[in-house]
N, C-alpha and C positions, 0 to 999 in steps of 0.2 A: 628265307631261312629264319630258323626261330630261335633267339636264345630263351633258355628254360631256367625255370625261377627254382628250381632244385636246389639244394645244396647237395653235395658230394664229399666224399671222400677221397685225399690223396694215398695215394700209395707212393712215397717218396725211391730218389736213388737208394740201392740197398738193400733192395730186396723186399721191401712190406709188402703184405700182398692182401686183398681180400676185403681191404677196409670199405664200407659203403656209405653214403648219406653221413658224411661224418658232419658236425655243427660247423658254419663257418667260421666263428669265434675260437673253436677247438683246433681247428683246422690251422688259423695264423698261429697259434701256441707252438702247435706240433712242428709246424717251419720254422718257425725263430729257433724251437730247441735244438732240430736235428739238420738246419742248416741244405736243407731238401727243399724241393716242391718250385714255388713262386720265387722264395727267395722274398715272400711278404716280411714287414716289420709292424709290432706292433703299434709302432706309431703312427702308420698308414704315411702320408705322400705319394711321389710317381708310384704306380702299379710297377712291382717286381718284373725285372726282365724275363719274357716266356711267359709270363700271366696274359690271359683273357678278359679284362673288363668285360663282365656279363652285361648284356642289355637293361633299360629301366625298367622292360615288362617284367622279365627273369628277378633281377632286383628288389621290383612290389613282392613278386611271387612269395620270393624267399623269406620274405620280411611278413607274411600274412596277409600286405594290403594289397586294397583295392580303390582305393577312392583320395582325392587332396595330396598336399606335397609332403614328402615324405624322408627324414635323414637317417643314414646311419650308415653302416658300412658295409664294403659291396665283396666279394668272393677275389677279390686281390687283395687287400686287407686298407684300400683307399677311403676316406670318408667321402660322403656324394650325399646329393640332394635327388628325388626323381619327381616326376607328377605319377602318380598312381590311377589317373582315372578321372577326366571331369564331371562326371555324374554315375550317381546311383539310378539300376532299374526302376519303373514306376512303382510309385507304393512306397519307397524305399530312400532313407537320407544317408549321411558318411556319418558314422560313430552313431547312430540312430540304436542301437543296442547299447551305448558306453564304452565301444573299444574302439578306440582312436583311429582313423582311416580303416575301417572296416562298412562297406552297404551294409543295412540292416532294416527292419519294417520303420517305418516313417513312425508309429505310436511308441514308438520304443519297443522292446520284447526282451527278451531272455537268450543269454550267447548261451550255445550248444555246444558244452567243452568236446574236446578229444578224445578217441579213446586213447586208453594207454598203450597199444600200437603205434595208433595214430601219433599221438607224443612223442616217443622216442624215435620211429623215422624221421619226423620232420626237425629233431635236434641231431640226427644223425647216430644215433646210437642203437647199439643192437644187444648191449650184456649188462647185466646187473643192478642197482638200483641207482636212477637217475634224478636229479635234482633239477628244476627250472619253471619257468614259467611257461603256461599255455596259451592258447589262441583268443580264451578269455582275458587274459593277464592274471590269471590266476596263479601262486607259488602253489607246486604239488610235485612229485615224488612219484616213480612209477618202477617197477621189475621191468626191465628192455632186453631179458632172455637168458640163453645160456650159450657158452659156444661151443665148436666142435673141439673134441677131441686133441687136435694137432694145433690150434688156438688158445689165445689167451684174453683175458678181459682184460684189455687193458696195459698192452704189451706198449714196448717202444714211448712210452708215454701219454698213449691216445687215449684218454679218459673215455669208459664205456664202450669201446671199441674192439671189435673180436681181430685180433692180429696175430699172425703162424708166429708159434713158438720160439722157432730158431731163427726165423727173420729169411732173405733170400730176396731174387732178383725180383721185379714186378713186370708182370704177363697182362698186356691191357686186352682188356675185353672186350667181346666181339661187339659189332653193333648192335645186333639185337639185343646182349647184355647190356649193350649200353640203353637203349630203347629202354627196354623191361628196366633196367635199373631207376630209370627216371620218369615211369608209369607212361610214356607216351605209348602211342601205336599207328601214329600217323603225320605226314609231312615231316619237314628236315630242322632238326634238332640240333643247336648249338650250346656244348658245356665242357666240363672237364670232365676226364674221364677216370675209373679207376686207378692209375697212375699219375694222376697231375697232370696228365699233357689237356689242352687244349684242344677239340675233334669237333666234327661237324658230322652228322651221320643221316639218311633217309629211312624215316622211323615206318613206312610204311603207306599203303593207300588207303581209301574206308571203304565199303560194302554196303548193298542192302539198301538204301537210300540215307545212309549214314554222310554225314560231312565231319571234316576237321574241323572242330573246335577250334576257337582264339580266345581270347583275355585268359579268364578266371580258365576257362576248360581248355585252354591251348594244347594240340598236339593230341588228342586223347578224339575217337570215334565218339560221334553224339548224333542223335536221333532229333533234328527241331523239335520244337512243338508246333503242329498246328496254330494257326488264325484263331478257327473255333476254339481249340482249346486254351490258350491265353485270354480268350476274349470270357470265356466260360467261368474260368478260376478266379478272376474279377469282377464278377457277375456284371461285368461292358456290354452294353447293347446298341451304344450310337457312338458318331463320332469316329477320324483317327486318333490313334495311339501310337505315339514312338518310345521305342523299348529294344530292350538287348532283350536276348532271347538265350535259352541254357544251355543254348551251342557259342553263346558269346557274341552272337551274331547281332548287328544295329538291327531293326527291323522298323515298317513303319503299317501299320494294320489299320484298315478299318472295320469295325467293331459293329457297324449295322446302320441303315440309313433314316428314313427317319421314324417321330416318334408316333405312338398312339395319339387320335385327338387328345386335345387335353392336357400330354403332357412334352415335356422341351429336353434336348439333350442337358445335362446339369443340373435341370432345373429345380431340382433338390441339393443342389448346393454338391454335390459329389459329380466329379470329370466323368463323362461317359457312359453315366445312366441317367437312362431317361425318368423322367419324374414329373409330377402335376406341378404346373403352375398355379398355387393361389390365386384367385382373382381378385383384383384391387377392392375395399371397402368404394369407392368412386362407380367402378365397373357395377357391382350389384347393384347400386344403390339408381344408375342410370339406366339399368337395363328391365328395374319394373318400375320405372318412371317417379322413386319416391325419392321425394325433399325433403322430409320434416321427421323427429323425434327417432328414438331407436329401435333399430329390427332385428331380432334375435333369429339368425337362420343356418343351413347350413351349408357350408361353400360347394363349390365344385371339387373338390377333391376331399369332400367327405368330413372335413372339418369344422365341429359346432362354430358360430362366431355371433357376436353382435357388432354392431356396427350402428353408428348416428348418422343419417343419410340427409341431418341438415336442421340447423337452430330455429330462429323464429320463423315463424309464416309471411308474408307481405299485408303492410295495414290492410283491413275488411275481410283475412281471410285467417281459417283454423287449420289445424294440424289435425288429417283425418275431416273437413270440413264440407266434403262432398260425397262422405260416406265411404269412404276408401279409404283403410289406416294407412299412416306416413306419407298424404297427400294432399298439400296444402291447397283451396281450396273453399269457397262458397258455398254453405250448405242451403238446398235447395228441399224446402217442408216434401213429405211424399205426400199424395193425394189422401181420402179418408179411405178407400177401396185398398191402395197400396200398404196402408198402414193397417189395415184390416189384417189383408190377407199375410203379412210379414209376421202376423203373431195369428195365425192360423186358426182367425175369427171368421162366422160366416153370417152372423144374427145379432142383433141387440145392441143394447149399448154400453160400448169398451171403451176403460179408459186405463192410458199405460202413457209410455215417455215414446217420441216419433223419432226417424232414423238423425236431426238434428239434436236430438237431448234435451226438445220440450215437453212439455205435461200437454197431453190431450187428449178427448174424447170424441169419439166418432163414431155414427148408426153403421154398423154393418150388415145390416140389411134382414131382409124375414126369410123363414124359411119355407120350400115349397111344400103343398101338399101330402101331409102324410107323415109330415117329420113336424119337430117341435124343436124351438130355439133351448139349446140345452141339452138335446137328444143324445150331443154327440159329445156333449163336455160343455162347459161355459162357455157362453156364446156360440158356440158350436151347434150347426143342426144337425139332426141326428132322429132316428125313432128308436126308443125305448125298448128293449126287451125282457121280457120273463119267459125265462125258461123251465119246465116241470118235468121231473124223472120220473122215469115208470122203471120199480124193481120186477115185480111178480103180478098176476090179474092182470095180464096186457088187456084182454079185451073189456074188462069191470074199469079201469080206468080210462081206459080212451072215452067211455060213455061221458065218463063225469066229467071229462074235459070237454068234450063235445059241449056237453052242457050248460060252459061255463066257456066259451069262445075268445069273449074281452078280455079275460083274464089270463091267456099266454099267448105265445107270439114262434115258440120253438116247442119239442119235443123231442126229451130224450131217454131213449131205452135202453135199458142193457141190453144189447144183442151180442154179442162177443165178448172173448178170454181170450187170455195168452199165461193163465193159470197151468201150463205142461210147458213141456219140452218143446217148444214150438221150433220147427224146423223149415216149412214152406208151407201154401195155400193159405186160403181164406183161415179167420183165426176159430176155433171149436165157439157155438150156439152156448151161450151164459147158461143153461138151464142145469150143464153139465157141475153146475155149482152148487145149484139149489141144494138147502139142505146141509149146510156146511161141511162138505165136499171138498180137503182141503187142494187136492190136486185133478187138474178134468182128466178124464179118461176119455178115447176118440169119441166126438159125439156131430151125429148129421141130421139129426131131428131139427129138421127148421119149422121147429112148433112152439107156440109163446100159449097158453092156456090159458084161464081163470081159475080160478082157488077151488074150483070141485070140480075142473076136466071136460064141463059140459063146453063150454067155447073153447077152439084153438083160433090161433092166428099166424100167419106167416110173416117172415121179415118184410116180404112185400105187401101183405094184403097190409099190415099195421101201417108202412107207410102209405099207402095208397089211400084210408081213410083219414092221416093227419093232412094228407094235403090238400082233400078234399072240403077239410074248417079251414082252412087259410093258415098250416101251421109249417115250419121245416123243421123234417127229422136228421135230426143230429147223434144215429146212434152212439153208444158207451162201447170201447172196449177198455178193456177193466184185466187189473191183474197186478201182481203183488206179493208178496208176503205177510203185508197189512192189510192187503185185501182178499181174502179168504183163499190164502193159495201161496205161491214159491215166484221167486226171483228169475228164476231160470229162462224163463223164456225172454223177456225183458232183456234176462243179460244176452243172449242170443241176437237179438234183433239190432241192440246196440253195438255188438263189439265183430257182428262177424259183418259184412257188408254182402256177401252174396243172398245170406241170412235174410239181412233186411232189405235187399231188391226185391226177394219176394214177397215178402209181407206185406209191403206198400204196392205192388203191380196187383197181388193179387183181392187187397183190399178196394183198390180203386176201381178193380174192374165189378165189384161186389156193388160199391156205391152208385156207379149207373145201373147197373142190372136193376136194382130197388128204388131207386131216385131219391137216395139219400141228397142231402145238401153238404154230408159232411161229417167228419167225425170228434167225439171225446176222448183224449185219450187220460185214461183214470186209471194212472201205476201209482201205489202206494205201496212201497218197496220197505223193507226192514230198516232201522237203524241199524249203522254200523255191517250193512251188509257189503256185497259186492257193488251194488248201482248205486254210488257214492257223489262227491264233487267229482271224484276223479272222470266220469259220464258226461259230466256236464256239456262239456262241446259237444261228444258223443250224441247225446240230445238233439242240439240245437242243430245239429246236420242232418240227421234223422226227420223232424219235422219239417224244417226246409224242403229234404227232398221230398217227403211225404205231400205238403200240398202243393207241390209244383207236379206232383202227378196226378192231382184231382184235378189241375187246374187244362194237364196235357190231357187227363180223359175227357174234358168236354162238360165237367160239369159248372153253371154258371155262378159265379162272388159265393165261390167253396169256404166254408166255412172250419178252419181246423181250431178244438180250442183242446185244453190243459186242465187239467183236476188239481191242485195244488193242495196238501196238506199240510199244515204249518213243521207239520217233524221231518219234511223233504226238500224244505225250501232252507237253501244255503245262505250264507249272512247272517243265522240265528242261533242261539243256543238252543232253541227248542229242536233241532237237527243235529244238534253237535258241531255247529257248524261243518256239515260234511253233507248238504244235501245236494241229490244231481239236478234239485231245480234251480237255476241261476238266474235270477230276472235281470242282472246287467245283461246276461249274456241273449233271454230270452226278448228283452225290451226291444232289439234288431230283429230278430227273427220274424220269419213270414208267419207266425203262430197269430192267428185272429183273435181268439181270445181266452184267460186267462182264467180261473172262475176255482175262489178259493173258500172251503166249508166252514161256517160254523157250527162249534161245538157245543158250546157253555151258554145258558139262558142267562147270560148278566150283557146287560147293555154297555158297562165302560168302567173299567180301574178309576177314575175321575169323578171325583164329584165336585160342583155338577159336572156331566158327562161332557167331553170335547163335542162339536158339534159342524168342526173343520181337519182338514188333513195337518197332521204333528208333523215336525220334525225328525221322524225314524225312517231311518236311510240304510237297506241290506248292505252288508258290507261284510264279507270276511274277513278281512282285518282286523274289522270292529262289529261284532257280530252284535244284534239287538238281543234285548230279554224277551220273555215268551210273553204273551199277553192275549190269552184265549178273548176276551171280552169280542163284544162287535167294533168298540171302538179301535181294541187294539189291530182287529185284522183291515179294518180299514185304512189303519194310517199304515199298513203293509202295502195296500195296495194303490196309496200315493204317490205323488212327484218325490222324485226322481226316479221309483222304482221300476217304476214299466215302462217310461220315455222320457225322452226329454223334455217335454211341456206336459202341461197337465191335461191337454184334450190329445193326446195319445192315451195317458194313462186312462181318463175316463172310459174310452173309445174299446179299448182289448181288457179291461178290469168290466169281470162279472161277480156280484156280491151271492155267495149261498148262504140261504137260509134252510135251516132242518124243523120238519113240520111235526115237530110232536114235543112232548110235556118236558123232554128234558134239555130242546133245543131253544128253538125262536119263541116259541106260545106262551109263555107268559109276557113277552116284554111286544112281540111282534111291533103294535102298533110306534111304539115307541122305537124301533130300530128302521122301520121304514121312512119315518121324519127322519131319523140320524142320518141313516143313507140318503136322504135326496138332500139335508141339507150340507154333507158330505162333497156330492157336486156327481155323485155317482149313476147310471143311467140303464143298468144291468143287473137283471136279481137271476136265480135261481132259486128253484124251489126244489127240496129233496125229501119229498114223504118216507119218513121210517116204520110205523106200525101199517101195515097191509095184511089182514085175514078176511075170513068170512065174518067175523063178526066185527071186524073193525076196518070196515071197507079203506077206499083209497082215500087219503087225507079228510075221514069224516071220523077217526079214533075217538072213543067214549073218553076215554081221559082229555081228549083236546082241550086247550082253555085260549084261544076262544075257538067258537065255534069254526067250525069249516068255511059257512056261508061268509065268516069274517075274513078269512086267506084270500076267496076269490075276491071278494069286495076292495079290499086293500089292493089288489094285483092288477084289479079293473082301473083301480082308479090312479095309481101307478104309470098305466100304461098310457093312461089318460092325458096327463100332464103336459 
């Protein structure tokens, strides 16, 4: 049997009838006056004869609480002490809100006053404007209705209280009134009832999967909650949890077993969820076996740290002293071979600091046949190459190379555009150019001519007689906006990727058919157009895949290399800084080699002229100034810009030279000392003036002569 934490209403001898939820404070008033009811005083003592001391749960009820010991006075008008509740739900303290024995969220929060319904039944009033305090402890004022007709606000003395007019016998009501009156709907209910008496009544059973309520929801049908959902609203995943639940109910849950590797129930300091464990600064520091100075890493659970893994070393030994940082440790000299090859020497004699932090020098050796110490960078072996373009007069120029054998080592032709819309197949024959021809129309003519039509040649026949001098052809495809033609296809190739599957399947299958070694690829695209920095990766995934499918078609140490024009290349103001060549980003790339033009016949902003690689570092951030000179594109094409050591950069950096009166020729002689004593191992040549009367690199303006380009290229290659 349950006594219920309500307050009520008497209807005294004489008739009151109707009265509900009256205050119990109002309530001893109203008996003292009219000598009715309990028979309370307001002085409280024994409980009035025929009064019910309500239970301590009823008691808390009526009082608002729920939680710690609790006084005041109880529905006989006696004073009492009760316990309200020894703990608050999880999450949850007593006065955790600021109202005095009330559960509330453990960080404090904000009480949720009443409404003003709410208000006035729980002081027992139902007419007029009512004065008192709330469940906040707040003073406020509320309208608590109007009453019927045959009623009065306030009759008989009852403050706020709807009581019949003329007064009359009191008709107690049925149980279910009395139920409903006192919001139950289930289990047996003990209180007073409209009349003052004393009742005990069976308020009902529950349904549906419904239980009675007890505490806070005593007597009233509730719905549990779920396991899951308790464990859900807490975001709880391990561990038990004991908790009342909102049916009142103790409960005791477990919340999930155990946790992912890595992390511990709690172990983020919070009950019941699971969390990474830190691993001790001891634990890393033993688990990659280092003792000495500090290691800046990041934990297991994702957190930057540093950490000291240990002070001095033991006498004879260094910290880092066996060539492993933070491992103390006897450094043991590496051989001269070891020391070579750790600075990616293969010739001559080097000298640098060895993996101990001494100064020294060591032969690393000759290089074999065919290659030259140096070929390949400093100290690096390596053989030399010059390379020579053929625009127009394919077959007038292959002669004069023929003729001239010592003097190149590659061969490249314009064979190919992508100056249209290019959408799939092999890319439209360069000839569709000829003639400043800003965009190709479809062209299948695989014929390369001489200057008056009498010789043609094929892509194959041309390479068939360079391979025959000892030379690899490396045809050009070429296109641009800067280079006699539109963006478009370019941007095609880069942005659509089915786009450029075909372009590269059907190029490579192009280069075995011919016995290419390989291709140029020479986009010199608009400033400030669409193939921007924004390309740039774009790019470098593109050539990637590109010679990875020279290398699936079967052709052998494919050769893919890069036209570079100073107004494309990004890190410069000469590009706006917006160029889509990025040599950080191309420096990794599978791009063989890099091969950037001169334009301007002055040998170097410097006087005297630099005669080694500067300090100019591409950098978008800090974008360099322009410096057409020879000297300034060569400290472009310095450390750090194409690798990280300087015999990468040497290795993929090809130096152009332009063969005519307003390029290289006047300084030539003077730019090929600069380049080799540069450290540089890679020329191109790019003849401009080609007619009938100014054959291939033997132009009447030339200064110096012709026979001087092969001579220098011979001897070049010599070296």
């Amino acid at each position: 049997m349950s006594q219920t934490s309500r307050s009520r209403a008497v209807e005294p001898a004489g008739g009151v009838r109707g009265w509900r939820l009256l205050e119990r404070h109002a309530l001893l008033a109203l008996a003292v006056s009219i000598g009715a009811g309990c028979g309370a005083t307001a002085g409280g003592g024994d409980p009035p004869a025929g009064c019910v001391p309500e239970t301590d749960a009823a008691f808390c009820v009526a009082l608002g609480k729920n939680c710690g010991s609790v006084s005041g006075t109880d529905n006989c008008g006696t004073p009492r002490s009760a316990d309200c509740g020894e703990s608050c739900p999880s999450g949850q303290t007593c006065g955790g809100a600021g109202v005095a024995n009330v559960c509330a969220p453990s960080g404090g929060g904000t009480c949720v006053p009443q409404t003003d319904s709410q208000f006035c039944a729980a002081a027992g009033k139902n007419c007029g404007t009512f004065s008192g305090t709330d469940n906040c402890a707040a003073s406020r004022s509320a309208g608590c209705g109007t009453c019927p007709s045959n009623e009065t606000c306030g009759g008989e003395g009852a403050t706020n209280v709807c009581v019949p007019a003329g007064g009359g016998a009191c008709t107690p009501e049925t149980d279910a009134q009395f139920c409903a009156g006192l919001g139950m709907n289930c289990g047996s209910v003990s209180n007073t009832d409209n009349c003052g008496a004393a009742r005990t009544a069976s308020c009902g059973t529950c349904t549906g999967g419904e239980v009675c309520g007890s505490g806070a929801a005593a007597n009233v049908c509730c719905t549990p909650e779920t396991d899951a959902a308790f464990c859900a609203s807490g975001a709880l995943d391990c561990g038990t949890v004991t908790w009342t639940d909102n049916c009142g109910a103790p409960r005791s849950t477990n919340c999930g077993g155990s946790c992912p590797a890595g992390q511990s129930c709690g172990g983020g300091g919070v009950a019941n969820v699971c969390a990474c464990v830190p691993e001790t600064d001891a634990a890393f520091c033993a688990s990659g076996g280092l003792d000495c100075g500090t290691v800046t890493w990041t934990d297991n659970c994702g957190t930057p740290r540093s950490t000291n893994c240990g002070g001095t070393c033991p006498a004879g030994e260094s910290c880092g002293g066996i060539g492993t940082p933070n491992v103390c440790g006897t450094c043991t000299p590496e051989t001269d071979p070891a020391f070579c090859a750790a600075a990616g020497k293969s010739c001559g004699s080097y000298s640098a600091t060895d993996n101990c932090g001494a100064p020294r020098t060591a032969s690393c050796g000759t290089c074999p046949s065919g290659e030259t110490c140096g070929g390949g960078g400093p100290n690096v072996c390596g053989a030399r190459e010059s390379w020579i373009a053929v625009y127009i007069d394919y077959p007038t120029a292959l002669a004069d190379i023929a003729a001239n054998p010592q003097s190149f080592t590659h061969v490249v032709p314009t064979f190919y555009t992508v100056n249209y819309n290019y959408q799939s197949g092999v890319a439209y024959y360069s000839t569709c150019g000829d003639g400043g021809n800003p965009v190709c129309t479809a062209n299948t003519a695989n014929a390369f001519p001489d200057v008056d039509g009498s010789n043609v040649l094929t892509t194959e026949q041309f390479t068939k007689q360079a391979t025959a001098l000892g030379l690899r052809t490396v045809p050009i495809i070429y296109g641009g906006a800067a280079n006699q033609g539109t963006d478009i296809g370019i941007e095609n190739i880069l942005t659509n990727a089915t786009t450029q599957d075909l372009f590269i399947n059907a190029m490579a299958s192009e280069a075995v058919t011919n016995g290419y070694a390989g291709y140029n690829i020479d986009w010199e695209v608009a400033g400030g157009g669409a193939v921007n920095a924004s390309q740039a990766q774009n790019f470098v995934t593109f050539v990637n895949n590109f010679r990875a499918a020279l290398v699936n078609a079967g052709i052998a140490n494919p050769i893919l290399s890069v036209s570079a024009i100073v107004s494309n290349i990004n890190g410069t103001n000469c590009s706006g800084n917006n160029g889509y060549l990025d040599f950080s980003l191309l420096q990794s790339s599978s791009v063989d080699r890099i091969v950037i033009e001169d334009f301007l016949g002055t040998l170097s902003s410097a006087s005297p002229a630099t005669t080694t690689c500067q300090d100019v570092v591409l950098s978008s951030s800090s974008p360099v100034n322009c410096d057409y000179t020879v000297t300034g594109l060569l400290n472009m094409m310095c450390p750090p810009n194409l690798g990280s050591t300087a015999a990468l950069d040497f290795e993929k950096a090809v130096i152009g030279l332009e063969a005519d009166p307003y390029g290289t020729n006047p300084i030539i002689g003077s730019a090929f000392s600069t380049i080799e004593s540069y450290g540089f191992q890679k020329v191109a040549v790019w003849p401009q003036y080609q007619s009938t009367a100014d054959p291939f690199m033997s132009n009447a303006k030339n200064s110096p002569a012709t026979d001087t380009w092969y001579a220098l290229l011979a001897a070049f290659l010599a070296q």
